[in-house]
N, C-alpha and C positions, 0 to 999 in steps of 0.2 A: 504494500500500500504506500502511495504517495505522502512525504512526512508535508508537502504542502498542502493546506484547508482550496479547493477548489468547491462549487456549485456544481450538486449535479445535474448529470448528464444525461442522456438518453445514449445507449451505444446498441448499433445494429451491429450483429454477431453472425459470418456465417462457418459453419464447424463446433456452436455450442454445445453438441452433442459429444463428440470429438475426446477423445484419452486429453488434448491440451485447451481444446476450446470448452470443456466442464469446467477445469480445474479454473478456465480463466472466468466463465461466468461467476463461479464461488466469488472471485475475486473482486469484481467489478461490482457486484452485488455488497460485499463487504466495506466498498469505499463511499459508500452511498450512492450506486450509480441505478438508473432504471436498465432493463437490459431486454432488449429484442433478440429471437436469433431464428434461421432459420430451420424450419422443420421438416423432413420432406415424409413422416408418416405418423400417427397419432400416439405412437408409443415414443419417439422422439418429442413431439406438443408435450405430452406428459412427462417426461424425464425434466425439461425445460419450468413449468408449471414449478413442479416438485423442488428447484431451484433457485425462484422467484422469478423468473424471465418470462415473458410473452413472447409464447413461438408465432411464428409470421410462415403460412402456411406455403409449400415448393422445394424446388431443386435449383443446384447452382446453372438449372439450364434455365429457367425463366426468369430469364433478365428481365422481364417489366418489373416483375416483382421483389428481384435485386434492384432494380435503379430506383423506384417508389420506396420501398423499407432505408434505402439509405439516404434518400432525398428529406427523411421524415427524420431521420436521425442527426445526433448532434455528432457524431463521429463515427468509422466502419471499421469493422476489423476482420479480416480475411482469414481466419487459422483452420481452414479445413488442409488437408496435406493426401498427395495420394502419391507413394513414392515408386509408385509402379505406373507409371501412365502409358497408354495408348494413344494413338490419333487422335481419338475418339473423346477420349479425357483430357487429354490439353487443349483441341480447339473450346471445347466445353469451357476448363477452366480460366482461357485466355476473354475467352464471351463474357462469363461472369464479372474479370475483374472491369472488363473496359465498362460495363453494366454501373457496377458499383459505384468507380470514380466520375461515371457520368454525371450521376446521380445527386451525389454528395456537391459535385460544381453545379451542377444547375442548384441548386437549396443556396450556394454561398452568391448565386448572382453572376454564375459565369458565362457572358455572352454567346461565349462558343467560338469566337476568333482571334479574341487577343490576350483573353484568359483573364481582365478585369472582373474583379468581384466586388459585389457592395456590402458585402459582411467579411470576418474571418474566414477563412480558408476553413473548410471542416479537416481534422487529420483522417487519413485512411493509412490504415496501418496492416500491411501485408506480409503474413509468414513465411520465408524461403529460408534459406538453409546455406550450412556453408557448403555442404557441397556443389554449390553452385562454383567453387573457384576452381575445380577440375580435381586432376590427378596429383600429387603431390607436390601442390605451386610452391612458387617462393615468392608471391605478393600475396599475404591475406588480411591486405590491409583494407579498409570500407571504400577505400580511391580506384582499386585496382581495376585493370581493364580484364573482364574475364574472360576465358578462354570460347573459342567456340563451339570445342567437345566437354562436357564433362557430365556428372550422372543427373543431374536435373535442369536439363535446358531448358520444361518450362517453366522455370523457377524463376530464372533470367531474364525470361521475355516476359513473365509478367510485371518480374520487377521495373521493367520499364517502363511500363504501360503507366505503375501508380508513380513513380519518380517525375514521368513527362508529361502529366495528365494537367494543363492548369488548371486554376480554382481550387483545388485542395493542399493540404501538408500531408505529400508523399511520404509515409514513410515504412523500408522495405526491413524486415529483421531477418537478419541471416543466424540460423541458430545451430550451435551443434546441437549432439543427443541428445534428443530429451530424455530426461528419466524420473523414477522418482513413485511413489505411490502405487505401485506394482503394475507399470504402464511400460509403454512402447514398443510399439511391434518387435524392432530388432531384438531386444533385448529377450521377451517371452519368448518369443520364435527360437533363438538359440536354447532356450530352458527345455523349452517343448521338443526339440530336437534331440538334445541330450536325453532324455526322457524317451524318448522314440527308440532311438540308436546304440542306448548304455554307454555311451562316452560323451564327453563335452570338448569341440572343435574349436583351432584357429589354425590358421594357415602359417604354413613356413613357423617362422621362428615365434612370432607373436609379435613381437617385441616393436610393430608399430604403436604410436600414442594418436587417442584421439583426447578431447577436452569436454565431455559433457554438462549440460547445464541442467540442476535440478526444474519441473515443470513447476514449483511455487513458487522458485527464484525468477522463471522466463514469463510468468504472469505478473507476479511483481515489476517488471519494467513495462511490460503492456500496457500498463496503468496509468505509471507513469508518464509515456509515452503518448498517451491519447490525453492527459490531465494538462502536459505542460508541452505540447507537439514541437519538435525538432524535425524539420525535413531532412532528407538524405536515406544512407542505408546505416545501419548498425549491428554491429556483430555481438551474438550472445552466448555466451561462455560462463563454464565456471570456472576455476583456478586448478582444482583437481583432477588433472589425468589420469589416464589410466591405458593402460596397453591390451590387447588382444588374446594374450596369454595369461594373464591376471584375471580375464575377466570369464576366461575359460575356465579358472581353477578355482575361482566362486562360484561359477553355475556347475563346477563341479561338485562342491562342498553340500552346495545347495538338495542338489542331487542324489547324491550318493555315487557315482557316476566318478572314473577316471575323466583327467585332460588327456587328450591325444593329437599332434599336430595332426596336418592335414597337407601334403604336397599343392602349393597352386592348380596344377593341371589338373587332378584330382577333383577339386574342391571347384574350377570351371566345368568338368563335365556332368557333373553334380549338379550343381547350380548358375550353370551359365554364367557368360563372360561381365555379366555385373557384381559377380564376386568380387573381381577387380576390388572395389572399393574399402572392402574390409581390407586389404591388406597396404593402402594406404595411411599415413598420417597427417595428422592437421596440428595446427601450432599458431589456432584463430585466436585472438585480443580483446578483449572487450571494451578494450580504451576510449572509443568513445561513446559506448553507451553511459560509462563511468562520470565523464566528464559532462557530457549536456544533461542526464537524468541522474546524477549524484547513486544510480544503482550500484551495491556491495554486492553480489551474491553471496550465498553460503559456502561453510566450505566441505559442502556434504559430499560422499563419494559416490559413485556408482557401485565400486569392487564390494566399497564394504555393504553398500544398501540392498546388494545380493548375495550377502554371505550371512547375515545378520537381518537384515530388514524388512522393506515393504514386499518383497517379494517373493511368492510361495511357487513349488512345483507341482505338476499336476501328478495324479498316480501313473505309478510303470503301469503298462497295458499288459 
């Protein structure tokens, strides 16, 4: 929560439902905020409800109904995430976002040619990731020019869309892992696999680092970030690494379950050449989310939050 007293708000939400978009509804609700989000079937309305949110009934394909819910709102926040996309799902989620930011510029007065507004800019605050700077770059700073391969190109392109959209405060959050609260696919997915398989996997040596950021600490700037809006992108991190092999030998502990490497080739014909990406490192900053929104994250672990923690395994079959 934001240590500055702000007025609230109205925030349209789409991915409230969401392992990151719950935990940030909690959030926004907790700061005083009213919260929209949307819903696209009536046990989703109800999870929402149960919340305190008003669900705003569709799918990130009906844009009327994205650009109306964010037109009506005092700020949007994008955190639905699909890290497997199709054609099919990025034109979809590129539709939405131009949807959104439309939306939110028309409410601020935006003419639609020169980008003059006669109110505040609304912020619209879009979830990406750092995988967006590719395969083991050496820029990951929020300036960097990024690549034109890497594992989430539409993360990229939409971060443009809300960056170059006039009338509003763009703003894109490149986030590492989430974790935290016995969430995120990647993380379960290896649990469940161990669990499947009787061993717990990481490739080659382990010994790449990525930098995960707990889901209450990456809500926590969200808050921020829509209370006191900073254009640009910002990267979100926690301080506490963790390696592949480590994190192997906690979803082993967790388990009961050996670690055992896995050769690359192995581990692509298994699971296809987006395995690539586990066996990279990242070495993101959070520098200026620190600086414009004063956020500290915690200095909670992932290794140990699956060795000790929020996180449980399901029964051996």
């Amino acid at each position: 929560m934001s240590e500055f007293s702000v007025p609230s708000m109205q925030i349209f939400v789409i991915g409230g439902t969401g392992y990151f978009g719950s935990v940030l509804v909690e959030h926004l609700r907790s700061a005083g905020h009213s919260v929209t989000a949307l819903a696209r079937s009536e046990q989703s309305a109800a999870r929402l409800r149960a919340a305190g949110a008003v669900p705003v009934a569709g799918s990130i394909t009906d844009t009327e109904v994205l650009r109306t819910a964010a037109a009506a709102a005092d700020a949007v926040v994008y955190a639905a995430s699909d890290y497997a996309p199709t054609a099919q799902s990025t034109e979809d989620e590129l539709a939405a976002v131009r949807a959104v930011t439309a939306g939110a510029a028309e409410a601020a007065g935006t003419n639609g040619t020169n980008g003059t507004t006669g109110t505040s800019p609304k912020p619209v605050v879009y979830t990406s990731t750092g995988l967006v700077y590719g395969f083991d770059p050496t820029d990951v700073t929020e300036d960097a020019v990024l690549p034109e391969v890497s594992a989430q190109p539409v993360k990229a392109q939409a971060e443009r869309i809300v960056l170059g959209a006039p009338g509003i405060t763009g703003i894109a959050v490149r986030a590492g892992l989430v974790f935290g609260r016995g969430g995120t696919g990647l993380v379960t997915g290896l649990i469940d696999a161990a669990v499947a398989n009787g061993a717990a996997t990481y490739i080659g040596d382990g010994a790449n680092a990525w930098y995960p950021v707990h889901v209450d600490d990456l809500a926590d700037l969200y808050v921020r970030a829509i209370e006191h809006p900073v254009a640009g992108v910002v990267n979100a991190v926690g301080s506490v690494p963790f390696t592949f092999r480590e994190l192997a030998e906690a979803i082993g502990t967790l388990t009961g379950t050996p670690s055992v490497s896995v050769p690359l080739e192995v581990a692509e014909a298994q699971m296809g050449p987006a395995v690539r990406t586990l066996t990279t490192s990242t070495h993101l900053l959070a520098t200026k989310a620190r600086a414009a929104y004063g956020w500290d994250p915690s200095e909670r672990s992932l290794v140990e939050d699956v060795r000790n923690g929020s996180y449980t395994a399901p029964p051996r079959p």
